[in-house]
ZADO-1210 file (C-alpha; in nm, 4 decimals, padded with zeros to 6 digits):
<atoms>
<atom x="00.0000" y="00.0000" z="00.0000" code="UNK" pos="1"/>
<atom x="00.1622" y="00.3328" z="-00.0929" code="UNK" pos="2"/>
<atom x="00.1036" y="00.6604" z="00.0940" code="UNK" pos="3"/>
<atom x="-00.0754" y="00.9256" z="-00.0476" code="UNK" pos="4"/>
<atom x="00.1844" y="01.1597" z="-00.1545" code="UNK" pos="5"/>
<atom x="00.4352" y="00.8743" z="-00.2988" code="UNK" pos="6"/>
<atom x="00.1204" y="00.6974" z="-00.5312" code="UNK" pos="7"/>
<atom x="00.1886" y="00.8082" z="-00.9241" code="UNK" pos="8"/>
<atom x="-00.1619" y="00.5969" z="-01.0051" code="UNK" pos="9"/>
<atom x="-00.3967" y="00.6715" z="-00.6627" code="UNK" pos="10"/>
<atom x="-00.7250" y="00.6494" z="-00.9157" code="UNK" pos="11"/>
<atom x="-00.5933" y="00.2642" z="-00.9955" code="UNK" pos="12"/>
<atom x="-00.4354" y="00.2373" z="-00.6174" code="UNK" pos="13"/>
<atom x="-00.8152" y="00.3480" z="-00.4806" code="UNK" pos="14"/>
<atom x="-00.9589" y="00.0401" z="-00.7273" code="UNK" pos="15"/>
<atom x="-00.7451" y="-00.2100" z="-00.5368" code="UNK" pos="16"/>
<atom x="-00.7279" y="-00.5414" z="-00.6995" code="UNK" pos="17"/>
<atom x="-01.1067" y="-00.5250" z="-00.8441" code="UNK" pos="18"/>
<atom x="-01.1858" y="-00.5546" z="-01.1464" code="UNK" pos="19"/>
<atom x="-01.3728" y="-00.2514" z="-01.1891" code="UNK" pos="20"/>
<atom x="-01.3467" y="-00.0600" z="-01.4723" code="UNK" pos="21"/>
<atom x="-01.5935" y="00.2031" z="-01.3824" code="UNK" pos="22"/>
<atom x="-01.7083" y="00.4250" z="-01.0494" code="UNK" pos="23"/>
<atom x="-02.0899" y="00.4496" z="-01.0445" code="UNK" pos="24"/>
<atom x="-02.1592" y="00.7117" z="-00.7632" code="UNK" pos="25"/>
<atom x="-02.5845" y="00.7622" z="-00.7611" code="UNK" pos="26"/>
<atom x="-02.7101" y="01.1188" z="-00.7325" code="UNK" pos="27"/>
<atom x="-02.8719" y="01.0795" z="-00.4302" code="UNK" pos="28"/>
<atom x="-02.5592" y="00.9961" z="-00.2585" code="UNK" pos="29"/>
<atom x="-02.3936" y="01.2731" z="-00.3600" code="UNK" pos="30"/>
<atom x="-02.6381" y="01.5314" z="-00.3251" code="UNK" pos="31"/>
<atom x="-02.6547" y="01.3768" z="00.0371" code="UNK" pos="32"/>
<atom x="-02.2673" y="01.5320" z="00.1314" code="UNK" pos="33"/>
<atom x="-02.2048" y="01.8609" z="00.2701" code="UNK" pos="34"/>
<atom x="-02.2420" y="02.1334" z="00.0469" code="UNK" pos="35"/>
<atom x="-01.8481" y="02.1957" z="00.0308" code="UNK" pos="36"/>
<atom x="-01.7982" y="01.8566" z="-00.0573" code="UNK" pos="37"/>
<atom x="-02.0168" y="01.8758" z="-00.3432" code="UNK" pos="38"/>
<atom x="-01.8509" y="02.1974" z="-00.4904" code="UNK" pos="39"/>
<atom x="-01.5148" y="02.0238" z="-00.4718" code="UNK" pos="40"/>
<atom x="-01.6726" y="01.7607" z="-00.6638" code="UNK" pos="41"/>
<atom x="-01.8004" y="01.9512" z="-00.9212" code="UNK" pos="42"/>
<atom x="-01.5201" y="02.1427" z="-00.9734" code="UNK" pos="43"/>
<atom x="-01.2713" y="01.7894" z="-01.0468" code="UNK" pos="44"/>
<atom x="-01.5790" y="01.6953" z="-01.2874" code="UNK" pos="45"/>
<atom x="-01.5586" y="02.0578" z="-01.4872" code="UNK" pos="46"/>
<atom x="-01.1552" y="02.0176" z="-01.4256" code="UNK" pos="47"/>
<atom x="-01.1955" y="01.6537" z="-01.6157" code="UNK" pos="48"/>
<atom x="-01.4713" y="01.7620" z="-01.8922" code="UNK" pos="49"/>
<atom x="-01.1965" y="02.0576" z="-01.9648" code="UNK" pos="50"/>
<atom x="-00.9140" y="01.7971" z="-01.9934" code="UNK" pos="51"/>
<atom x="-01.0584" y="01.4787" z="-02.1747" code="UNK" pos="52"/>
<atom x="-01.2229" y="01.4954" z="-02.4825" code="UNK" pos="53"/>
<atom x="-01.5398" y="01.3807" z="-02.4878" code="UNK" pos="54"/>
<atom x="-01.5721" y="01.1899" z="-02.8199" code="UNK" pos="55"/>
<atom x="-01.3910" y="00.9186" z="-02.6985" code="UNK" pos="56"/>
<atom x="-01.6591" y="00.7795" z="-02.4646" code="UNK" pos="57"/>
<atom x="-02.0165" y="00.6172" z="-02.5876" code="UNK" pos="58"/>
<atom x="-02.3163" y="00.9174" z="-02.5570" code="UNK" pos="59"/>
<atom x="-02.4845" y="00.6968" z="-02.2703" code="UNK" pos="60"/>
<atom x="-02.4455" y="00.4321" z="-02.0619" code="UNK" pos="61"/>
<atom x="-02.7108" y="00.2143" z="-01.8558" code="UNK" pos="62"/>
<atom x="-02.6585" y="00.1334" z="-01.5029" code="UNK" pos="63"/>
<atom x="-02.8530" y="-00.1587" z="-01.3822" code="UNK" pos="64"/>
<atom x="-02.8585" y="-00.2957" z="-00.9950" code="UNK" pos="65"/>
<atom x="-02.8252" y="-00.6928" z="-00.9732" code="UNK" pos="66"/>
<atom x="-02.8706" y="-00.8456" z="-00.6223" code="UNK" pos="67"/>
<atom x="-02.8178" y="-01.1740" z="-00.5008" code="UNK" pos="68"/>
<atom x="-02.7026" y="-01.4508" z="-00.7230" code="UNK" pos="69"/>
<atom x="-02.6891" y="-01.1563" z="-01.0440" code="UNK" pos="70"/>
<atom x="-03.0899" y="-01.0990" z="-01.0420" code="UNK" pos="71"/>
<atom x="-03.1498" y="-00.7425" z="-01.1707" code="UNK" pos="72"/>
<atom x="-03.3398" y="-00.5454" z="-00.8947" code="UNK" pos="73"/>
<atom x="-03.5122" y="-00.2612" z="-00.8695" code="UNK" pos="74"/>
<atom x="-03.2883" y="00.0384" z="-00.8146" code="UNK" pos="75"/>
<atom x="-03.4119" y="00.2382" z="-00.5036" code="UNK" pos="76"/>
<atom x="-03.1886" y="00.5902" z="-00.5562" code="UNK" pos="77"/>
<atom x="-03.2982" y="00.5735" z="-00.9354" code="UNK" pos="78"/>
<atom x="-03.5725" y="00.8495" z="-00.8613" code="UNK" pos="79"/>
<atom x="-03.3327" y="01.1065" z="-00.7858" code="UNK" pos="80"/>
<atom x="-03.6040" y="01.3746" z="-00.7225" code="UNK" pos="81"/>
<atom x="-03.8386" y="01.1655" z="-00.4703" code="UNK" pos="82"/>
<atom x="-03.5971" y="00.8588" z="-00.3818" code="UNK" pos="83"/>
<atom x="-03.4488" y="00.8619" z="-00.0453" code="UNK" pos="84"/>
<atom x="-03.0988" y="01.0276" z="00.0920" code="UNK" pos="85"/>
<atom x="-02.7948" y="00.7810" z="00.1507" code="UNK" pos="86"/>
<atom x="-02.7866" y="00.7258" z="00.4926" code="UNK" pos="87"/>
<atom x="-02.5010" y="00.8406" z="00.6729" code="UNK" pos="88"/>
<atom x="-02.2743" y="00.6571" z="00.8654" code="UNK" pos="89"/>
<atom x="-02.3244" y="00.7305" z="01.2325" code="UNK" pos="90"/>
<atom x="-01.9459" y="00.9034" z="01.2877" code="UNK" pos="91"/>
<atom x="-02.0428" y="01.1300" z="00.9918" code="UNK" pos="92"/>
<atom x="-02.4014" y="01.1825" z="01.0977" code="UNK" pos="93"/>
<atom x="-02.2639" y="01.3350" z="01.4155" code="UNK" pos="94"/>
<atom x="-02.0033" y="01.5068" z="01.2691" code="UNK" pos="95"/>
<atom x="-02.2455" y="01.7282" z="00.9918" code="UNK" pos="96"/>
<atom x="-02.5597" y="01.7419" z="00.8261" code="UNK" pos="97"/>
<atom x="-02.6119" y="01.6877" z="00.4631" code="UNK" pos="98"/>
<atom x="-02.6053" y="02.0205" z="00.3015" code="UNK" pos="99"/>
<atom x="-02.3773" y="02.1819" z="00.5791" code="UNK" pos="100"/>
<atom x="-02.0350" y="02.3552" z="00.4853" code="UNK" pos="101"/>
<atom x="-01.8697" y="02.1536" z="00.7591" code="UNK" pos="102"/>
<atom x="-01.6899" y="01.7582" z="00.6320" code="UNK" pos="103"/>
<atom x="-01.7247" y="01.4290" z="00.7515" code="UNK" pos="104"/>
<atom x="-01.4306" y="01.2308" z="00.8882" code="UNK" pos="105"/>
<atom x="-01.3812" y="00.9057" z="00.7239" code="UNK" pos="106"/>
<atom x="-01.5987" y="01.0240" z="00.3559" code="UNK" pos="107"/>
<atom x="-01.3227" y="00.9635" z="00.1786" code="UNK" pos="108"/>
<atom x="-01.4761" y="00.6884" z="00.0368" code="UNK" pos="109"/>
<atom x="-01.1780" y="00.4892" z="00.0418" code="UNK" pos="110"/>
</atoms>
């Protein structure tokens, strides 16, 4: 495991050994983080859409949930006007409030 400063490849270090070749983050969760967490966010995604052209990917992709022995199931944060929040964990729940300018410890997501 390398330290943060010394990784030259933290995006493939964060992956691990999965075999992921994609990061599906759903709205909900997102828009659940502090407020200065989302601008931060934002501003990587504007800092990548300036950087990478965009021709390169498909125009869409579909996400689709599978549970338990790779059944498809219904996808609960695909509403993300009505469906619910993303719970917090319960050191970041005490810590802040989704929407607040203050940051979690430990939502890192790593």
């Amino acid at each position: 495991m390398c330290a943060e400063s010394d990784c030259q490849e933290p995006i493939h270090h964060w992956f691990g050994l999965t075999y992921s070749s994609y990061l599906v983050l759903p709205r909900s969760a997102l828009q659940t983080m502090p407020v200065e967490f989302q601008r931060r966010f934002v501003a990587m995604l504007d800092e990548m859409q300036a950087t990478i052209d965009p021709s390169v990917f498909p125009d869409s992709y579909a996400v689709n949930v599978r549970g338990e022995g790779g059944r498809f199931e219904r996808d609960p944060y695909a509403d993300y006007r009505r469906g619910p929040r993303v719970p917090l964990r319960q050191a970041a729940a005490e810590c802040t409030e989704p929407g607040s300018m203050g940051s979690a410890p430990g939502a890192s997501g790593s």
